[in-house]
C-alpha positions as CSV (number, residue, x, y, z in Angstrom):
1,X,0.0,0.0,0.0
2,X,1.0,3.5,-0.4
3,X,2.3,6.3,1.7
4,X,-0.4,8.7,3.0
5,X,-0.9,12.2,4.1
6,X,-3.8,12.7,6.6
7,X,-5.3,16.1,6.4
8,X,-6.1,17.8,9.8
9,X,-9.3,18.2,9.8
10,X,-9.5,13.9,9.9
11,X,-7.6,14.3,13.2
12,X,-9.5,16.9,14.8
13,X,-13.0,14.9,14.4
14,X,-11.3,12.2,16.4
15,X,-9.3,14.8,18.8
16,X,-12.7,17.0,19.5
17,X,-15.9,13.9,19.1
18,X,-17.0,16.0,15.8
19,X,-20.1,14.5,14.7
20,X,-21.3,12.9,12.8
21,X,-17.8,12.2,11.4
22,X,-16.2,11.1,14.6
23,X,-17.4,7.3,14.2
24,X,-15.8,6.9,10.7
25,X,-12.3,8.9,11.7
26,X,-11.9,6.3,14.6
27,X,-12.8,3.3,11.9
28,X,-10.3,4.7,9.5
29,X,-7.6,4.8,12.6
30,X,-8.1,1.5,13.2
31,X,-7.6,0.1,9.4
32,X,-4.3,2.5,9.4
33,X,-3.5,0.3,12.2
34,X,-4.4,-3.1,11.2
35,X,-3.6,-3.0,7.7
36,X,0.5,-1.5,8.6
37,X,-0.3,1.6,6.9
38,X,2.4,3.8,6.5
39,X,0.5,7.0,7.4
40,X,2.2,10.7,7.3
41,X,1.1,14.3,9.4
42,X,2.9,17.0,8.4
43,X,4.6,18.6,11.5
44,X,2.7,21.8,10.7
45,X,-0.3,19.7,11.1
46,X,0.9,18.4,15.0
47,X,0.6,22.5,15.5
48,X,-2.1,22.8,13.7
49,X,-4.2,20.1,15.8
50,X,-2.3,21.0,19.0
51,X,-3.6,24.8,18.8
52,X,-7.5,24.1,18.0
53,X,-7.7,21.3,20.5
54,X,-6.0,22.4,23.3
55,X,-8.3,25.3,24.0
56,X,-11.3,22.6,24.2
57,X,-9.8,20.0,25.7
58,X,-6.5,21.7,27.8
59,X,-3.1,21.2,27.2
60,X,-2.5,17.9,29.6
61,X,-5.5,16.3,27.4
62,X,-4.1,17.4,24.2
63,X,-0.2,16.7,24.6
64,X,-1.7,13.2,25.8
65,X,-3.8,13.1,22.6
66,X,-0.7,13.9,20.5
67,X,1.4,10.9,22.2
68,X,-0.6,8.7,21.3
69,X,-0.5,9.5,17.9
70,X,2.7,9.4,17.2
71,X,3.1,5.8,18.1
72,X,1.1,4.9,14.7
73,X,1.3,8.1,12.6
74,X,4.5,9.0,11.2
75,X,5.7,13.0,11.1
76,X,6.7,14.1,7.4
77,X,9.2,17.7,8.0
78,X,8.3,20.6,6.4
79,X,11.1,22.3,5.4
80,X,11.9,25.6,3.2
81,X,11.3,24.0,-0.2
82,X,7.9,22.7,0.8
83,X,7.0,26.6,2.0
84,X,8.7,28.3,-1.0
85,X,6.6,25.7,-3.4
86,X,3.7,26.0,-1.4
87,X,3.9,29.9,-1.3
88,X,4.1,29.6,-5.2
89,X,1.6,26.6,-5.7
90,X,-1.4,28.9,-6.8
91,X,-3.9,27.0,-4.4
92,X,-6.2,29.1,-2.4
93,X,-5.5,27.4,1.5
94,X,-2.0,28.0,2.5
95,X,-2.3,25.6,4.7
96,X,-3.4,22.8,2.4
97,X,-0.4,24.2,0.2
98,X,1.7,23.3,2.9
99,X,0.6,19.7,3.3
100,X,0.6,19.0,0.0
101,X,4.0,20.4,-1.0
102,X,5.7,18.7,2.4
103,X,3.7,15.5,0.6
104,X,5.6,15.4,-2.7
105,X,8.7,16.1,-1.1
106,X,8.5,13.0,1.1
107,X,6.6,10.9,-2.2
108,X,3.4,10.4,-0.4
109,X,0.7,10.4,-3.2
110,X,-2.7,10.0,-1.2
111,X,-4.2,12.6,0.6
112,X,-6.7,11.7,3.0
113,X,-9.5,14.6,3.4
114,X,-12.8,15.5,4.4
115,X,-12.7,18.3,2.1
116,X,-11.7,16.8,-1.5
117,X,-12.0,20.1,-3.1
118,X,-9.4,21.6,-1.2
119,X,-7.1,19.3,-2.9
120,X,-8.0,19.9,-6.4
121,X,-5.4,20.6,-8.8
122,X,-2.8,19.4,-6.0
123,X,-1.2,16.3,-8.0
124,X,-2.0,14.3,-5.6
125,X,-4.9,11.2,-5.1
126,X,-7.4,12.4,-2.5
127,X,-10.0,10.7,-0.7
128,X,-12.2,10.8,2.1
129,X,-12.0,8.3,4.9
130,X,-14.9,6.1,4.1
131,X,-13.6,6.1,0.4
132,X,-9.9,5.1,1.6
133,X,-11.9,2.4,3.6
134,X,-13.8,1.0,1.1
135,X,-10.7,0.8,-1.0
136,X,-8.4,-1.3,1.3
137,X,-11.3,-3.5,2.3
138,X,-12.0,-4.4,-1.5
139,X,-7.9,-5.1,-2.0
């Protein structure tokens, strides 16, 4: 299987019980984990997720939260190239510039997303998490 990038907002449905999308997050956690897939944050999304959830939840939860993460999800650098590229990319959400540069440099293709659209025109395959499900469960 592939390298892939989660997006942030997949995180935070798990981080903060967003529904209705919590249930399906948590499913899609658990196939990253039984299948052995090598699954990428960007570190700009660890500060990303750190920032919104910690002012629900507190810092003790949150750190905790973030731990625990780490022990399946790997952390892909973002470094100057990924910035300048995403600074030039043309796409509308820096921030989704960001991921998606930082992917490319580290050759992940699949970019795992509640918001497809965001992603459009990036280069890379996106999908949501019950499409990335359905996928791996028909391989």
């Amino acid at each position: 299987m592939k390298k892939i990038l989660i997006d942030t907002n997949v995180i935070l449905d798990i981080a903060l019980e967003r529904q209705p999308f919590v249930e399906k997050s948590k499913e899609f956690f658990r196939l990253i984990v039984n299948q052995n897939i090598e699954a990428f944050l960007t570190a700009t999304t660890i500060t990303d997720i750190y920032y919104i959830t910690q002012k629900v939840s507190g810092h003790n939860k949150t750190i905790g939260f973030l731990k625990s993460l780490t022990r399946f999800i790997n952390i892909a650098g973002v470094d100057a190239v990924s910035i300048l590229n995403a600074l030039n990319s043309g796409m509308t959400d820096f921030e989704d510039a960001v991921q998606t540069e930082t992917a490319k440099t580290n050759a992940i293709s699949i970019v795992i997303t509640r918001n497809k659209e965001d992603f459009e025109g990036s280069g890379l395959t996106v999908f949501n998490p019950n499409e990335y499900i359905a996928l791996v469960m028909d391989n």
